[in-house]
C-alpha positions as CSV (number, residue, x, y, z in Angstrom):
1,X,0.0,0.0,0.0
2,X,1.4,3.4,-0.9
3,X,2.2,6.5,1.5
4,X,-0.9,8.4,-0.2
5,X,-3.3,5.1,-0.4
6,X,-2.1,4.3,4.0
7,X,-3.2,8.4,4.6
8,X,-6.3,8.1,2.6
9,X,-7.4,5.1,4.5
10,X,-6.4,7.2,8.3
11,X,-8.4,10.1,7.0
12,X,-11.2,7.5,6.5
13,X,-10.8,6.9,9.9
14,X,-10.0,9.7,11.5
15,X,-13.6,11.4,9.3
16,X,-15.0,8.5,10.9
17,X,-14.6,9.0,14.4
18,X,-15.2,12.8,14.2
19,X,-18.6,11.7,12.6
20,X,-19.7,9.5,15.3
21,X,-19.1,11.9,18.1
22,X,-20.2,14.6,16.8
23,X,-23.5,13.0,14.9
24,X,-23.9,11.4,19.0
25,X,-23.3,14.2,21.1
26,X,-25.7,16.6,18.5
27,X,-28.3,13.3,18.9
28,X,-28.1,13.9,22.8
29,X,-28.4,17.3,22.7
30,X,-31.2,18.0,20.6
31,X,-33.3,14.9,21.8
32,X,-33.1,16.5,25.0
33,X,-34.3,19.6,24.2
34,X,-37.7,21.2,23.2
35,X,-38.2,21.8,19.3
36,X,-36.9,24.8,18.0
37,X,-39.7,26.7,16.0
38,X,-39.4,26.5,11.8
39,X,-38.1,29.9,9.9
40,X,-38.7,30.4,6.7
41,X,-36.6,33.5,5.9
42,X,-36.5,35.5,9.4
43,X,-40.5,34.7,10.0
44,X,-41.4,31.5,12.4
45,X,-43.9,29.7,11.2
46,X,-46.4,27.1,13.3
47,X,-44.1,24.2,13.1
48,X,-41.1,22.6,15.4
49,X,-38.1,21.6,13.8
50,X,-37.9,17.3,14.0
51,X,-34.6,16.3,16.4
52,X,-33.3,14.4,13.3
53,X,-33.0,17.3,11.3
54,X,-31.2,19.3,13.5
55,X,-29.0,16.4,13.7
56,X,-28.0,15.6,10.4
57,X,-26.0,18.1,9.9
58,X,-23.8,17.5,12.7
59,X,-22.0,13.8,11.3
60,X,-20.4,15.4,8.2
61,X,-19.9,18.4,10.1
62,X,-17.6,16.4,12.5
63,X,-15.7,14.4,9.7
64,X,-15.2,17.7,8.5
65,X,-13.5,19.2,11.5
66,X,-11.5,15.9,12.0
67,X,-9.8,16.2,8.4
68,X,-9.3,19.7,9.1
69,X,-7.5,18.8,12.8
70,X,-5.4,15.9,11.4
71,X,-4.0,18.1,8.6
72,X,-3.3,20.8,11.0
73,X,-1.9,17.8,13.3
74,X,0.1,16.6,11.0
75,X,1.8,19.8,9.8
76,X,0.5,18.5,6.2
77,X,-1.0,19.9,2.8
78,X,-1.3,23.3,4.3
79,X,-3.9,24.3,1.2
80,X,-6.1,22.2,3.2
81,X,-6.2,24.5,6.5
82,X,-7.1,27.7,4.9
83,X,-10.0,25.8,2.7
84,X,-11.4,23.4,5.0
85,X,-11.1,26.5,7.5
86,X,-12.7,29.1,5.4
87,X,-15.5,26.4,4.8
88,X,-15.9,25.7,8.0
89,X,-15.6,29.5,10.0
90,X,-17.7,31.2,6.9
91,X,-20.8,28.1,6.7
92,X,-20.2,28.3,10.8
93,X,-20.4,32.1,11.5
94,X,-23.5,32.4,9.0
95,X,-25.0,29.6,11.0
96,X,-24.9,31.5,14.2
97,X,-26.1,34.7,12.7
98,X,-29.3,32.6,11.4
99,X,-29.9,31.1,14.9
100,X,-30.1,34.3,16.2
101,X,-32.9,34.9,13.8
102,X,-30.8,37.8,11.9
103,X,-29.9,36.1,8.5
104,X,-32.5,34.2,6.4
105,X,-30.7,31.2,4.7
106,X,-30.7,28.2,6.2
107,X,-27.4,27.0,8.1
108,X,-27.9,23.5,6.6
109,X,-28.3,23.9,2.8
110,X,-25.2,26.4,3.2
111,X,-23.2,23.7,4.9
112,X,-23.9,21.1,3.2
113,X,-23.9,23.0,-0.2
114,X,-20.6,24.4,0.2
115,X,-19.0,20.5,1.5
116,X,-20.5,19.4,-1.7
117,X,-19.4,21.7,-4.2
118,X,-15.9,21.9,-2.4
119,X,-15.6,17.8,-2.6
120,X,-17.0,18.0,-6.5
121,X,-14.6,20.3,-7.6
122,X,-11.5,17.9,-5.7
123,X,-11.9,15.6,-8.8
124,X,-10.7,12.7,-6.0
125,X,-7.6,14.5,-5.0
126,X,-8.7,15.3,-1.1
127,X,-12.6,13.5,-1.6
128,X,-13.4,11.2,1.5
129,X,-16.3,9.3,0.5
130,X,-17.5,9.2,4.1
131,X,-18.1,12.8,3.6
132,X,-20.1,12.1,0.4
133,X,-21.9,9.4,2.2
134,X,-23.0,11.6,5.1
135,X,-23.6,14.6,3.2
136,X,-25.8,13.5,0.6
137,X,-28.5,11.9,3.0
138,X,-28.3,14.7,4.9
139,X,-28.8,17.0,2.2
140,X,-31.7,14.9,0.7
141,X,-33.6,15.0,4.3
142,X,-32.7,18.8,4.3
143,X,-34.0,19.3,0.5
144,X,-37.3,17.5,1.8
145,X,-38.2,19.5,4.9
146,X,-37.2,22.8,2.9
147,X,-39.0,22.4,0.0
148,X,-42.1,19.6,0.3
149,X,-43.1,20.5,3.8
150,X,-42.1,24.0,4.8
151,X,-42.2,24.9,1.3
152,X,-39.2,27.9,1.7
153,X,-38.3,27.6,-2.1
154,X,-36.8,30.8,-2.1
155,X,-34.4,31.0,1.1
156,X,-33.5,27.1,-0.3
157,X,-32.1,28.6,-3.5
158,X,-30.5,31.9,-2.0
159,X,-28.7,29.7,0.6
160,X,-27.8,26.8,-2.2
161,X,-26.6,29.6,-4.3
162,X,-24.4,30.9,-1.3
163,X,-23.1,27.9,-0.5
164,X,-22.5,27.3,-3.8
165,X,-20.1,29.8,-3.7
166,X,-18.1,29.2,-0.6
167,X,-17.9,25.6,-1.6
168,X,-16.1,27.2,-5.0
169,X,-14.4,29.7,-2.8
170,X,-12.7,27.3,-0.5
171,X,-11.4,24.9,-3.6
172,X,-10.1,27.9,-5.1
173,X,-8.5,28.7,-1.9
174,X,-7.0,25.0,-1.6
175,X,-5.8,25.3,-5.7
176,X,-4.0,28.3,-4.7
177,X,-2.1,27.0,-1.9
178,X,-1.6,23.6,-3.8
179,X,2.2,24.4,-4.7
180,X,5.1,25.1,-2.1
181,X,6.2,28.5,-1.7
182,X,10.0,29.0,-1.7
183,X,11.1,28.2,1.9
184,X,8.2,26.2,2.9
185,X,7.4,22.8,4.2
186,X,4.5,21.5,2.6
């Protein structure tokens, strides 16, 4: 097995792990706790947002941050931190400010958009397939609730088409650190 094929494999694991805590300790949390009222844009509307869509999110989310620690960890493909950061402190931050009922995209589509189109645009050169495995069902059971039962068509395609672009941002951000400066240790 080569050096690249033994890392991919750790990643896997190291994805997985991240996953499982995260997607457990978001499980606990929200079964624990009263619904949260549905938004569509800034306006609550007479529904309570279902434990396992709150938690959907949160697998992925973990396998993301894993990735991101173990290439920190590991002092390793530095185009990595600024991209998987960006992704993650931009989709984040706007995540907050729509929980605090200021911002009217939805924290999920903008996650998960963004992890999608920043994994699609790898062409396999940093894809996990755990995180195309978790993201996809999640997105699916996001995609449903938005747009069959809520019906929030339009705050679904403004925060598609802005996660669209910070999933386009952040690959841009990992092509542009892809080669070694002069004097650095990639």
């Amino acid at each position: 097995m080569s050096q690249p094929e033994l890392r991919r494999g750790v990643d896997g694991w190291i994805a997985g792990v991240g996953a499982l805590v995260l997607g457990i300790a978001a499980a606990i949390w929200f079964g624990s706790r009263p619904g949260m009222p549905v938004m569509i844009g800034v306006d609550k509307i007479d529904h309570v947002v279902p434990a396992h869509y709150q938690v959907c999110v949160f697998p992925v989310f973990g396998a993301m941050v894993a990735l991101l620690a173990a290439d920190i960890l590991r002092r390793q493909h530095r185009a990595s931190w600024l991209a998987r950061g960006a992704l993650l402190a931009s989709t984040s931050a706007l995540a907050c400010v729509r929980l605090a009922g200021a911002l009217p995209m939805s924290g999920h589509v903008l996650f998960l958009t963004a992890l999608l189109v920043h994994e699609l645009a790898s062409r396999g050169r940093s894809g996990h397939v755990l995180l195309w495995l978790l993201a996809l069902p999640a997105f699916g059971l996001t995609a449903w609730y938005k747009l069959f039962v809520w019906q929030d068509f339009t705050w679904f395609a403004v925060s598609f088409g802005a996660g669209a672009g910070i999933g386009v941002a952040s690959r841009w951000l990992w092509r542009k650190g892809a080669w070694p400066r002069r004097g650095s240790a990639m």
